[in-house]
VOGU-3710 file (C-alpha; in Angstrom, 3 decimals, decimal comma):
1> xxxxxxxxxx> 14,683/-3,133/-11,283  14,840/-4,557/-8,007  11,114/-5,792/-6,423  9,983/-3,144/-4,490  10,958/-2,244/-1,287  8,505/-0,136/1,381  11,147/2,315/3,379  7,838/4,117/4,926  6,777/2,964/8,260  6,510/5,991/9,780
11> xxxxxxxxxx> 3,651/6,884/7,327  2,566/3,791/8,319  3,187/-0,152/8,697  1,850/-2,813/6,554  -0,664/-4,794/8,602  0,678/-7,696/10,191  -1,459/-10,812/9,005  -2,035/-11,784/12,476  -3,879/-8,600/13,187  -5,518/-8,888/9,626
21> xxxxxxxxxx> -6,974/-12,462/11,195  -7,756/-10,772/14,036  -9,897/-8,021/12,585  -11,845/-10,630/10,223  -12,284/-12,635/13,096  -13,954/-9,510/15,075  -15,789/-8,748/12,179  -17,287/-11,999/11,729  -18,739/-11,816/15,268  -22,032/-10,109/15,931
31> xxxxxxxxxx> -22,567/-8,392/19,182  -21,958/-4,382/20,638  -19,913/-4,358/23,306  -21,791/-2,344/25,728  -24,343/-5,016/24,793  -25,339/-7,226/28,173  -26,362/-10,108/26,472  -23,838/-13,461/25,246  -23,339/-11,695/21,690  -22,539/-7,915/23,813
41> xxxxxxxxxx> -20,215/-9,569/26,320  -18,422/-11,346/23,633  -17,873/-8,060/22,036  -16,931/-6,390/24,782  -14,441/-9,407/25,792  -12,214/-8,542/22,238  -12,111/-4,794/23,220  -10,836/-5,564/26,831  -8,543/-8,141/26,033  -6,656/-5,914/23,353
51> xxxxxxxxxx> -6,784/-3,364/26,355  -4,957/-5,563/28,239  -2,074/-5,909/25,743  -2,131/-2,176/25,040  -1,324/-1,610/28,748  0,916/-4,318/28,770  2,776/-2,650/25,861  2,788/1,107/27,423  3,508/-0,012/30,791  0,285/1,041/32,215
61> xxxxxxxxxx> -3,231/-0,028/33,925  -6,121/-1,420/31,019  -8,593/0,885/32,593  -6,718/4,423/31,561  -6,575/3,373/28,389  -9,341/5,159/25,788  -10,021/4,149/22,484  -10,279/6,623/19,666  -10,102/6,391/15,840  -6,265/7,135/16,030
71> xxxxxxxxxx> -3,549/9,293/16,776  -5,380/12,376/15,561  -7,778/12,700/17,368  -6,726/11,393/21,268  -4,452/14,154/20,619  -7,278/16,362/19,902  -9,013/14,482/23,091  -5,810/15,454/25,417  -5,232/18,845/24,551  -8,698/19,950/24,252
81> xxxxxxxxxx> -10,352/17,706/27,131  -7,687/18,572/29,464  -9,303/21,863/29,620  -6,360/24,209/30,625  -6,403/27,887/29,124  -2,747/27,891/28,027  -0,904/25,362/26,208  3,024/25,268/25,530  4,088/22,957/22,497  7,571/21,845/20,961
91> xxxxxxxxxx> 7,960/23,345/17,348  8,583/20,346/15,754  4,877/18,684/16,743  3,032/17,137/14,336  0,142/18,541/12,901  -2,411/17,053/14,862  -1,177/18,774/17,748  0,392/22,215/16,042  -3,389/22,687/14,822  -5,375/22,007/17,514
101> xxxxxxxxxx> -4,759/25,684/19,346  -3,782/28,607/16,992  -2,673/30,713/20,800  -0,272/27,689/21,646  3,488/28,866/22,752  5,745/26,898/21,016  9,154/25,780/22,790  12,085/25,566/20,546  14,844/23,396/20,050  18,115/22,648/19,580
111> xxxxxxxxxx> 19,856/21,925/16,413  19,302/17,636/17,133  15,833/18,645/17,562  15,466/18,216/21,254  13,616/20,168/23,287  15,311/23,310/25,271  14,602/22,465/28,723  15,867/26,269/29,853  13,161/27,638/27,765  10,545/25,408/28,682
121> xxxxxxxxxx> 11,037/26,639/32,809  11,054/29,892/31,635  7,322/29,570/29,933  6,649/27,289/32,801  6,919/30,367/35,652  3,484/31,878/34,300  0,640/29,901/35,198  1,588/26,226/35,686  -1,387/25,332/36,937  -2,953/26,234/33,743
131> xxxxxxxxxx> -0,956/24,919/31,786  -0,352/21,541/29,836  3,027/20,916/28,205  2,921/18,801/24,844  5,818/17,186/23,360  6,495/14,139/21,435  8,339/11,279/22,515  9,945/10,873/18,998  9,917/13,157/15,955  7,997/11,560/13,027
141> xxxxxxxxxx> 10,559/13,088/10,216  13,829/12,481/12,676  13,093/9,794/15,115  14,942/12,143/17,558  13,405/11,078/21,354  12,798/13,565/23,819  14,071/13,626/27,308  10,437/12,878/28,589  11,120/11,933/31,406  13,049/15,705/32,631
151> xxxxxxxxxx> 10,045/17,054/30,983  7,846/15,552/32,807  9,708/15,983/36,198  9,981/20,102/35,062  6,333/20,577/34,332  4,950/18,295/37,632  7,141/20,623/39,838  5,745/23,610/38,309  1,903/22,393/38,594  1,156/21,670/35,135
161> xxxxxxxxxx> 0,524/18,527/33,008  1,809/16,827/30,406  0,633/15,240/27,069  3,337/13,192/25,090  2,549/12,284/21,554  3,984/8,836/21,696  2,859/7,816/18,186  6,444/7,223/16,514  8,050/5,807/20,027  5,389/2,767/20,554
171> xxxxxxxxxx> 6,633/-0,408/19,836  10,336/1,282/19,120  11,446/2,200/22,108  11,027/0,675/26,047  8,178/3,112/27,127  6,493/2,523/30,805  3,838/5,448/31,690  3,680/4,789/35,364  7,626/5,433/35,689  7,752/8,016/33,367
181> xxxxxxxxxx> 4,081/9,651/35,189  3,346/11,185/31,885  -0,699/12,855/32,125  -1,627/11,861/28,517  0,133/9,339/26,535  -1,282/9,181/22,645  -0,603/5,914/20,692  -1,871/4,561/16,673  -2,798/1,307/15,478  -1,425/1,583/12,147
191> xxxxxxxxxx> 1,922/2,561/12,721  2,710/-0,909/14,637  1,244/-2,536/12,315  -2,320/-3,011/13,191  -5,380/-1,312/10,942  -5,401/2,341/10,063  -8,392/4,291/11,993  -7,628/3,499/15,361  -5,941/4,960/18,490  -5,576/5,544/22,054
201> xxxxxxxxxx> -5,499/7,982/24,708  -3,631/6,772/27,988  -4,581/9,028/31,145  -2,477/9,136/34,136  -3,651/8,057/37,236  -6,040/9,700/38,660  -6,853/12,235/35,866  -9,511/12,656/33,477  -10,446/14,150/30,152  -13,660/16,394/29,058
211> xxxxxxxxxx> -15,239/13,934/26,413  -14,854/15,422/22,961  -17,544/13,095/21,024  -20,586/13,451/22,649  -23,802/10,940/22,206  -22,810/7,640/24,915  -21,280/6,539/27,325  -18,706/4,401/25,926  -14,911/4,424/27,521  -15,993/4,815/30,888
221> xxxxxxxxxx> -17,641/8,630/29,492  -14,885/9,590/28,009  -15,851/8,823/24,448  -19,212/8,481/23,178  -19,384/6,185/20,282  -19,697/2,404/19,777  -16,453/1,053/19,754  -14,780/-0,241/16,473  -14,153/-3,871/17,564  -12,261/-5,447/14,838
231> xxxxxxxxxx> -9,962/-2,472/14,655  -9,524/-2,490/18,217  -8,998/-6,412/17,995  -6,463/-5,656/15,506  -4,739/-2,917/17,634  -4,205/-5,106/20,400  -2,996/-8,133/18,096  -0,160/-5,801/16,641  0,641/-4,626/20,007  1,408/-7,790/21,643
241> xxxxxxxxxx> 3,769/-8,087/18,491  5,404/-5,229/19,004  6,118/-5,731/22,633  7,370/-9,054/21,783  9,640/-7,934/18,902  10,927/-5,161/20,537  14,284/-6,083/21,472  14,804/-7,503/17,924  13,907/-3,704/16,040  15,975/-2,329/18,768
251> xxxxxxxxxx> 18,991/-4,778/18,214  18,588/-4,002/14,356  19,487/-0,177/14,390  22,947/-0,961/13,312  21,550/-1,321/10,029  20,915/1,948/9,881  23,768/3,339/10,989  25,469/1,002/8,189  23,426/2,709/6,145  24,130/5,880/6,989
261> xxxxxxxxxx> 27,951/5,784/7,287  27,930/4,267/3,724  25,903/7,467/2,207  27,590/9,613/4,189  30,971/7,972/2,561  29,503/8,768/-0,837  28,572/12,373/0,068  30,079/14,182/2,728  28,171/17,097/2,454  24,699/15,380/3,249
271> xxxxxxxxxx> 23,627/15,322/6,873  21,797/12,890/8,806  19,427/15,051/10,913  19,302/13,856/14,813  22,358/11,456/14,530  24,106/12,548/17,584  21,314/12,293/19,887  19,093/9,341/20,918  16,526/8,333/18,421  14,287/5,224/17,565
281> xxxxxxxxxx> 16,307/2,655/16,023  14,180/2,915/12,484  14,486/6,169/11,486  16,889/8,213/8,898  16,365/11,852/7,537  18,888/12,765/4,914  20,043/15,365/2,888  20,895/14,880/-0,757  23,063/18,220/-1,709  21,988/19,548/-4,611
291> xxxxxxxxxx> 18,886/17,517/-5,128  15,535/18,484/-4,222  13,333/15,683/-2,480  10,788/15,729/-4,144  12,780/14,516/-7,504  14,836/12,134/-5,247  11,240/10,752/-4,083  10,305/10,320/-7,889  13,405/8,410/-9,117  13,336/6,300/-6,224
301> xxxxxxxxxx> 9,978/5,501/-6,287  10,305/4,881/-9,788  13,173/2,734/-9,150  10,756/0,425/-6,871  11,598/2,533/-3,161  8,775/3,700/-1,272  10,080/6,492/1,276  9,028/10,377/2,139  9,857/13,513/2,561  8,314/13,786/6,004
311> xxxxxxxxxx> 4,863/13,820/7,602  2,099/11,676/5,336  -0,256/14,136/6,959  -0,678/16,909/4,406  -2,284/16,015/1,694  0,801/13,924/-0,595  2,288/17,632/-0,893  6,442/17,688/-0,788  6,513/20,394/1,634  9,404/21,878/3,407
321> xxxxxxxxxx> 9,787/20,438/6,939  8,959/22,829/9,577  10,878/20,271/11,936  14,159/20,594/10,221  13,496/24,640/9,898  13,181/24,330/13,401  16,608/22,712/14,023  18,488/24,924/12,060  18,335/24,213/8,757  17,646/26,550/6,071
331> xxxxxxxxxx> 14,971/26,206/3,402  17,544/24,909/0,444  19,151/21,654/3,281  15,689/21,016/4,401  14,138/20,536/0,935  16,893/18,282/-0,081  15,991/15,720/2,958  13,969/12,575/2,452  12,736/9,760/5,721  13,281/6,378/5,068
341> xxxxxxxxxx> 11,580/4,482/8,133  12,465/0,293/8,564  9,612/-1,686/10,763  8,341/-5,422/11,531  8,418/-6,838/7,932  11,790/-5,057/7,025  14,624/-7,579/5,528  18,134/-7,053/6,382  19,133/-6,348/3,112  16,649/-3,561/2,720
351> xxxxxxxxxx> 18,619/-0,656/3,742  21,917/-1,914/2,058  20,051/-1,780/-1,357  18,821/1,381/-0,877  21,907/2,745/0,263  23,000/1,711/-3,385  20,573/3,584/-5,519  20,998/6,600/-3,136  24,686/6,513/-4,262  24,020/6,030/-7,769
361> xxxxxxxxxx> 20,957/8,710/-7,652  23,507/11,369/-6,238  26,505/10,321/-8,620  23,949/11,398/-11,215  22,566/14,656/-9,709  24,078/15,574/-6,708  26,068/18,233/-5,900  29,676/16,855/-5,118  32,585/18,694/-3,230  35,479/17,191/-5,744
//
């Protein structure tokens, strides 16, 4: 058995040490940071300085940037404090977003999971100004990235906003808020490899939200709350790091596609969900025909691989993916697919081994075409 190899980033990223210093550091120091006092303005000076390199990362100005304790809930923060009575959302949203309004309209898509601009004008001729469009920038389970931008221009002509779950595309992908002028940009700490338990909300200019957590006036009224400095320390640690390593994850995606040529070699029939369209460079769903995922997740876990079958957001259940369901696939091809997800602390030869004991793993079970 090989040592153990973590294919999950998209769940989430192992801390970088840096940002581990960084949150011992901040937790070391005494002081609340709406404090006005040496120990308060220390404080406060961690929380704006890892504002500064969140903006720096997003492409965006420190001051529309509001913390939150992570991905969750400034999605909760944008589509309920946006305060607009009707609500379109892509079907393949994560659950955090799917959940927050049962009356939401979902927009479909297209079989590589992008977006169907021609339906989205359609919903977008009754009551713009009402409205707020949400859709991801890149599919958690696919990595499939959305023509934002179009999006964006569709629903601003119209009259209504946007919000654009940008979870999976920070730190993967060149992403600049002002040129894209996207209303509501949601971002996580833990899936660039700063702590879990802490996020963002990035307004566009000039707008607001309708503070969800009531009780102060932390983040400029926006969210009430004392701020969780050494998490926030941490965030903005492991987003310098990401903005800095960025061209190197970004350079690395032909790793994956060695990857997935060679297990496509080995099985014809499986398909690589998303691989004719754009997606972040770190992300592979695959089918295994013939082989349900949740007994490909055992083996291979067993076998020292750490990967998924999808979203880590429902409770460890192997579920069938309502994102690959909503791309065409039926219930059988969708519940044969595991993610495997590369990130900062990846090694080259990560993939290539896995590729391996997928081949040998479908040799044994797999349904073959010869």
């Amino acid at each position: 058995m090989i040592s153990p190899i973590y294919l999950d980033y998209n769940a989430t990223a192992p801390v970088r040490p840096e940002a581990i210093d960084a949150v011992m550091a901040a937790m070391k120091q005494t002081g609340n940071p709406s404090s006005i006092h040496a120990y308060g303005r220390s404080a406060r000076r961690l929380v704006e300085d890892a504002r500064a390199e969140i903006a720096a990362l997003m492409g965006t100005k420190p001051a529309r940037i509001v913390f939150t304790s992570g991905g969750t809930e400034a999605n909760n923060l944008a589509l309920r404090g946006a305060e607009k009575s009707r609500v379109l959302i892509s079907s393949i949203e994560h659950d955090s977003v799917l959940q927050v309004h049962e009356d939401a309209i979902r927009v479909p898509v297209d079989q590589h999971g992008r977006i169907d601009l021609n339906a989205l004008e359609e919903l977008l001729a009754v009551d713009p100004e009402n409205t707020l469009v949400s859709v991801m920038m890149a599919n958690n389970e696919t990595g499939v990235l959305q023509p934002v931008k179009e999006i964006v221009s569709l629903a601003h002509e119209k009259g209504a906003l946007v919000h654009c779950d940008a979870v999976q595309a920070a730190g993967k992908t060149d992403i600049n808020c002002e040129d894209l002028n996207i209303d509501f940009t949601t971002i996580s700490s833990h899936k660039m490899g700063g702590p879990q338990g802490v996020g963002a909300l990035i307004l566009g200019k000039g707008l607001e939200v309708k503070s969800q957590q009531l009780g102060g006036g932390q983040e400029r009224r926006r969210r009430g709350g004392t701020e969780n400095v050494p998490g926030i320390s941490g965030f903005g640690v492991a987003a310098q790091l990401s903005r800095e390593g960025l061209a190197e994850i970004q350079e690395k995606s032909y790793l994956r596609d060695a990857m997935e040529q060679k297990m496509l070699a080995a099985a014809p029939r499986a398909r690589v969900f998303g691989a004719e369209v754009a997606r972040v460079p770190n992300t592979t769903t695959i089918t295994m025909p013939g082989v349900p995922s949740d007994t490909q997740l055992m083996v291979l876990d067993l076998e020292g691989y750490a990967v998924s079958s999808g979203s880590a957001c429902s409770s460890g259940k192997v579920q069938t993916s309502h994102v690959l369901q909503a791309m065409g696939a039926d219930e059988k091809t969708a519940g044969e697919a595991i993610r495997i997800s590369t990130g900062w602390a990846s090694a080259d030869t990560d993939l290539e081994q896995f590729a391996d004991a997928w081949i040998a793993l479908f040799k044994r079970k797999g349904e073959r075409s010869d």
